[in-house]
C-alpha positions, 0 to 999 in steps of 0.5 A: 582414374586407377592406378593400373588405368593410368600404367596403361595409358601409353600417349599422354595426347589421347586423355580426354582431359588435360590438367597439370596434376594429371598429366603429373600423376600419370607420369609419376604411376608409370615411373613407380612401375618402372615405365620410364618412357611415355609418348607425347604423340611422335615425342618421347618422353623419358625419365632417367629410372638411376637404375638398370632396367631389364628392358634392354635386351636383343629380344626386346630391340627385334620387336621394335623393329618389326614396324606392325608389331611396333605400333601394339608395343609399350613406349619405348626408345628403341620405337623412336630409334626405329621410326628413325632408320625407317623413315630415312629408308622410307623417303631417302631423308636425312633424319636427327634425334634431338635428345634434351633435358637437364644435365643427370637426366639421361641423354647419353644413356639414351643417345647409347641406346638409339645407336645400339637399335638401329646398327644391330637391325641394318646390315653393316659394311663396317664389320663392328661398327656398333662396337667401335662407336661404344668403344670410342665413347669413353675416349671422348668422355675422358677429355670432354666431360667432367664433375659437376655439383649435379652430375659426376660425368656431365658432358661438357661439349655437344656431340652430334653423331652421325650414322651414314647408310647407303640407300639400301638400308646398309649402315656404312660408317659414321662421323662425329662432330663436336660443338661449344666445347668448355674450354674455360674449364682447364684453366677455371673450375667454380667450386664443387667443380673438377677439370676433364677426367683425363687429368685425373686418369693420367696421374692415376696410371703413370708411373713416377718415372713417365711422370718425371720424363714429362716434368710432372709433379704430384698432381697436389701442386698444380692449381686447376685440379683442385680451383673447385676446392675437391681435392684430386681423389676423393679417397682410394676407391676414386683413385683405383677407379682413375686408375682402371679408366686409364687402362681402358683408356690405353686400350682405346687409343690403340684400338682408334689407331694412335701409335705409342709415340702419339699417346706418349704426345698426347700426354706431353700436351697435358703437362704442357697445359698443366705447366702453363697454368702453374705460370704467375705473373707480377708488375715490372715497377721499371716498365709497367708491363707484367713480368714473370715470378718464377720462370721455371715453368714457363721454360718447362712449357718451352721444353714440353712444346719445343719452342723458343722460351724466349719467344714464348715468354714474349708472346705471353707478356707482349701484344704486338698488331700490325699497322702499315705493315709494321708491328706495333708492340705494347706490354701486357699488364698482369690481368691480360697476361694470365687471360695470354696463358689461359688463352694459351692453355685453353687453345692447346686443350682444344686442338688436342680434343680436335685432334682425337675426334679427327683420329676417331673419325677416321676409325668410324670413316666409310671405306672407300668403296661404300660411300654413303648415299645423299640423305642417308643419314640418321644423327644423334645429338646429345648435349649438356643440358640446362644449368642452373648452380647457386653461382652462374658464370659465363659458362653456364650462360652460355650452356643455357643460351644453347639450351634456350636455342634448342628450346626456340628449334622444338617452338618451331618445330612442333608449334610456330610453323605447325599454326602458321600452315594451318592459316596459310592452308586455311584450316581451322583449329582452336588457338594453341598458345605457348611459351615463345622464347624469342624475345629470350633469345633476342636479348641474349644474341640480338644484334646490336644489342643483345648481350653478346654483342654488348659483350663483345662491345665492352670486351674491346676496351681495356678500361672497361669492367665487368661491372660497366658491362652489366649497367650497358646491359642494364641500360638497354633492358631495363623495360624488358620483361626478361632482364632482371637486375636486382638493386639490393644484389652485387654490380656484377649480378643480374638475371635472366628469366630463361624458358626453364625459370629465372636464372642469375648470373655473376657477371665477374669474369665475363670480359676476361672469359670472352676476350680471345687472348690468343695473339698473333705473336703465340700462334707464330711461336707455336708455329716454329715448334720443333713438336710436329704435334703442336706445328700441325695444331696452328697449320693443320699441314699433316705433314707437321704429324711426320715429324718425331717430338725431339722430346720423343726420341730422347725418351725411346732412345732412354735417355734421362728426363729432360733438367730446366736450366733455371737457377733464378738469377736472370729473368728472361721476362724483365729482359724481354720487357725492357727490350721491347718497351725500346721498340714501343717508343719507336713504333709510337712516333710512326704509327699514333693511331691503330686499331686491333683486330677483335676475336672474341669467345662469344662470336665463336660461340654463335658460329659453332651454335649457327653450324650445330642449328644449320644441321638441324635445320637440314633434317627431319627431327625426332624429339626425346625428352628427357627427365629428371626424376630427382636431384640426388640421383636415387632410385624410385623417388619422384620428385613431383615439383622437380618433375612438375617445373622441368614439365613446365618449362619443357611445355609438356602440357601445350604439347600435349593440346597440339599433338591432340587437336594438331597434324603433325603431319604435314605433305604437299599433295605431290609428296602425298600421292608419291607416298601413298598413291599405291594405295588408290590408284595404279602408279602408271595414271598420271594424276592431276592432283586436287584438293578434291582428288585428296579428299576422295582418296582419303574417304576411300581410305577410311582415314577420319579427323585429317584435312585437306588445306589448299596446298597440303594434306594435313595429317594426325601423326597416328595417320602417317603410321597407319597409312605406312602400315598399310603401304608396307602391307599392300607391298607384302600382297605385291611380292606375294603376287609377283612370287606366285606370278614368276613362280607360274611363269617359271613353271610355264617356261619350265613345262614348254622348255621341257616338252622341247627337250622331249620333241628334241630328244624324239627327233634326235633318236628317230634320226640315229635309231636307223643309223644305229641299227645299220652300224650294229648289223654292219658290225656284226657282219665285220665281226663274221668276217673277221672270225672267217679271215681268222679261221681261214689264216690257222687253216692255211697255216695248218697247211704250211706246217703240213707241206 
């Protein structure tokens, strides 16, 4: 096939045959001619272009909008945007669009680009409300995304983006909620790694002195700006870019409502968290626990969160349970105190991310008197994409679990519950195989074996290693196809033979990563923070926010910036240490057996993961695929074996088969008839509704290639928009009909309404003509009267003047 034939083929389900090579040359022709997006049926395949493309515009956008000129235009995604907004208006169902792909292939253009159509096609009740989102957008960015080796502003955490409609159509706010958020990164960074923008525009924009009122060094001295081994700027143009970034960013927490004293907060908070990772801890040779080295941080942290130092330095090297309604208290050794500070400085970072997307909500909030109608909904999903470096850790097994759930949704989707209707209904097809990832996700998130659980198993015993973790792993996978241990590697590496291709994974670190070390103790020390900011953090109680930082109010009354006493002579850590191992031996002789209570990042992981597929679950999808077209993010160079394994793993091919032979679309015959009854029958008969009564109704239609199952009437996805077309032009001919029909009875009512008026006015003259012409001849009659008294009175006064 040529090269122009292959341009126009718009749908990769209507080739007559289907190969790999073909399906990739067809792909790779548009891609050349800047056709980035090719439909897969209803499914949007997307190849990020690493370049801007003129085909964007307003102009463009208001064609997709129009739903019978759509069904003639290129693919495109403001075409899934629109059948989006229009099926949620059509049958008042709450709708999602599920971007995926690998990190760099576009999801957050794309997520940009579906928000932009519909809130410019759809009346708004929230004057700018497109602008906010967009606006919004680099705020989140700031905190929640980050340089990695495959992409320079990665999205760290999942967005799901929800636009709220009333059921007239009118878009009336919007609502964000964010998921598995990469704590782990402010404390961590694999190398070729970086830590969240924010950090870096903060020391780009601050003044030395603002720098100095919040205990900040250069940004050279703090350890996890540079764990991954960049430096902090790459060169002055990096610099200068921070800085302009931080500008923007002023200008957008004003815009989302925070005050001046609030971002002032906002910045303490990340020194706070820069101060506690500079915190290093050593073995006490008299108490065995862990002290700390230098203690001039952690008094910095004390001063920044406006706690007791004391306090804070006993939370972090001590762990105290509750038994009996005693407490019971051990000394930290040096690893569970740096897993205390991290856990101490991830929790801060993620309440304070918590924080700005309430604020931003707030912003994006219905107004009271437009409240959103149930199941108006559009939500828009864009998050991190599948990982795979030369060296995997915890995080990115759990980046690739999220992706392999997704991956298990789509399976659904578009083939488990699609074969699994068709024997039910009886309908008979050809056997469509594909990848199952099931078994995947049963050895990842399995109970009780699956690695997570086993995770968390070994994490609750303070002797186990990682090592010990991999060889249980090893143990109970060993005949499962999808665990890979290599004897030749490390203790600590296995692999994983995910939907995407094999991935290995250093398991070193995984116990210290999924152990939540975040004690009782520290949350009651936060607790009994003079900071309403960090109080509110641990209660959530808004009326914490009302309280002014002490810190604050120095700082707007100018006063110096705030001088640590600390001369290192007396060490609050050893102090607190001694002091507590008197209160270990105590509490040993009354309570000889204790269990902790475990908490640990892999159960909250599956929780936020469980929330994010609940909503899923609760919507009718629309799938963008998207692509990478290379791995050094340049323009007009295809990869063919890139593309060819994303098209693999993503089961493009299979795809394909059952959007070419399948139905997609699938209704009951009570949803069939509300839908679509119009077209065959008056809405007044009350139909008993068969297979038969379907059949017949579908043959009058013309509509070809469709079923009729025992329960369900079984539809290609070119049907439903064919059949849509069809209501929304028999709707057309109605309102033509009701408007000539009102516009000849307004003309009838108009006309007797008139002759009315006529009569009226006849009568009405008829009855005063007399009466009129009486008075006017009575008048004239008194004018002559009056004239003759008139004449009369001159005469006799003429007479008198005589006399």
């Amino acid at each position: 096939m040529s090269i122009n034939a292959d341009l126009e083929i718009k749908d990769l389900a209507t080739l007559s045959t289907l190969s790999e090579p073909e399906i990739l040359e067809k792909v790779a022709h548009r891609y050349d001619a800047d056709k980035i997006y090719t439909y897969i049926g209803d499914i949007l395949l997307a190849v990020n272009p690493f370049k801007p493309l003129d085909i964007y515009s307003f102009e463009i956008s208001c064609k997709y909008a129009d739903f019978n000129l759509r069904q003639s235009l290129p693919p495109h995604i403001f075409g899934v945007a629109d059948k989006a907004y229009s099926a949620m208006f059509r049958y008042g169902k709450r709708q999602s669009c599920v971007i995926s792909g690998e990190s760099g292939a576009g999801k957050t253009e794309s997520s940009k680009y579906l928000i932009g159509h519909i809130i410019s096609h759809c009346s708004s009740s929230k004057p700018n409300l497109q602008e906010k989102i967009l606006q919004v957008n680099p705020l989140l960015e700031a905190f929640g995304n980050a340089s990695t080796v495959m992409n320079d502003n990665s999205s760290r955490f999942g967005k799901y983006l929800e636009l709220l409609f009333r059921h007239d159509g009118t878009v009336v706010g919007a609502k964000i909620d964010t998921y598995l958020l990469e704590k782990s990164r402010v404390v961590n960074q694999e190398k070729g790694e970086r830590n969240f923008h924010v950090f870096y525009f903060m020391f780009a924009g601050l003044t030395e002195q603002q720098l100095e009122n919040i205990c900040l060094q250069p940004p050279e001295s703090y350890r996890i700006l540079n764990s991954g081994g960049t430096g902090v700027y790459y060169n002055e143009k990096h610099f200068e870019y921070c800085l302009g970034m931080f500008d923007e960013l002023q200008d957008i927490m004003e815009l989302v409502g925070f005050t001046q004293g609030q971002i002032w907060m906002i910045y303490t908070m990340l020194s706070a968290i820069l101060q506690t990772s500079q915190v290093k801890f050593s073995q006490d040779p008299e108490t065995g626990g862990a002290y700390i080295e230098d203690e001039y941080s952690v008094k910095v942290v004390a001063q920044l969160l406006e706690v007791d130092a004391e306090a804070l330095v006993s939370a972090l090297i001590t762990n105290t349970v509750e038994a009996r309604g005693e407490k019971i208290y051990s000394l930290r050794t040096v690893a569970q105190a740096d897993e205390a500070r991290d856990a101490l400085a991830k929790s801060l970072y993620s309440h304070l991310f918590k924080w700005i997307v309430a604020q931003i909500n707030k912003l994006l909030a219905p107004d009271a008197e437009n409240s959103p109608s149930p199941g108006y909904e559009v939500g828009i999903l864009d998050i991190y994409g599948f990982e795979n470096f030369k060296s995997n850790g915890f995080e990115q097994l759990c980046i690739n679990l999220t992706n392999e759930q997704l991956q298990f949704y789509f399976n659904q989707r578009i083939f488990k519950w699609e074969l699994e209707e068709y024997s039910k209904e009886g309908i008979k097809k050809n056997n469509i195989s594909f990848q199952d990832n099931q078994p995947v996700l049963d050895l990842l998130i399995g109970r009780p074996l699956g690695l997570l659980s086993l995770l968390d198993e070994e994490s609750k015993f303070p002797k186990s290693t990682d090592t010990s973790f991999v060889n249980k792993l090893s143990q109970n996978h060993q005949k499962n196809k999808n665990f890979i241990r290599d004897k030749r590697a490390s203790a600590t590496v296995f692999g994983i033979k995910h939907y995407a291709g094999d991935i290995s994974y250093d398991a070193t670190g995984f116990l210290e990563k999924n152990r939540d070390s975040f004690s009782n103790t520290l949350t009651e020390c936060l607790l009994n923070s003079q900071n309403g900011l960090v109080k509110y953090f641990f209660s959530h109680n808004h009326s914490d926010l009302q309280t002014v930082s002490t810190l604050q109010r120095e700082i707007l009354q100018c006063k110096p910036p705030p001088k640590i006493a600390h001369d290192g002579s007396k060490s609050i850590s050893r102090a607190q240490g001694k002091k507590l191992q008197k209160q270990m031996r105590e509490s040993r002789k009354k309570n000889k057996d204790v269990r902790r209570s475990f908490s640990s990042i892999g159960s909250k992981f599956k929780t936020s993961l469980t929330s994010l597929m609940e909503k899923l679950l609760l919507s009718d999808p629309q799938f963008i695929r998207c692509l990478k077209p290379n791995s050094s993010a340049q323009h007009n160079y295809f990869d063919f074996e890139l593309v060819l394994r994303q098209l693999r793993y993503n089961g493009v091919l299979e795809t394909i088969r059952i959007r070419k032979e399948g139905f997609p679309v699938r209704l009951t015959f009570a949803e069939f008839f509300k839908r679509y009854q119009l077209l065959g029958f008056p809405l007044n008969v009350d139909l008993k509704v068969t297979d038969k009564v379907c059949k017949k109704f579908l043959k009058n239609l013309n509509m070809t290639d469709c079923e009729v199952g025992k329960t369900k009437v079984f539809l290609k996805y070119w049907h439903a928009e064919k059949l849509d077309v069809m209501v929304d032009n028999y709707l057309v001919k109605v309102i033509r009909c009701q408007k000539v029909v009102r516009g000849v009875l307004a003309r009838r009512r108009f006309k007797v309404m008139y002759q009315r008026f006529t009569q009226e006015n006849a009568l009405q003259h008829s009855f005063l003509w007399p009466m009129e012409d009486a008075a006017q001849t009575m008048d004239e009659w008194l004018q002559a009267l009056i004239k003759q008294d008139e004449i009369k009175h001159r005469e006799d006064q003429k007479d008198v003047r005589n006399f």
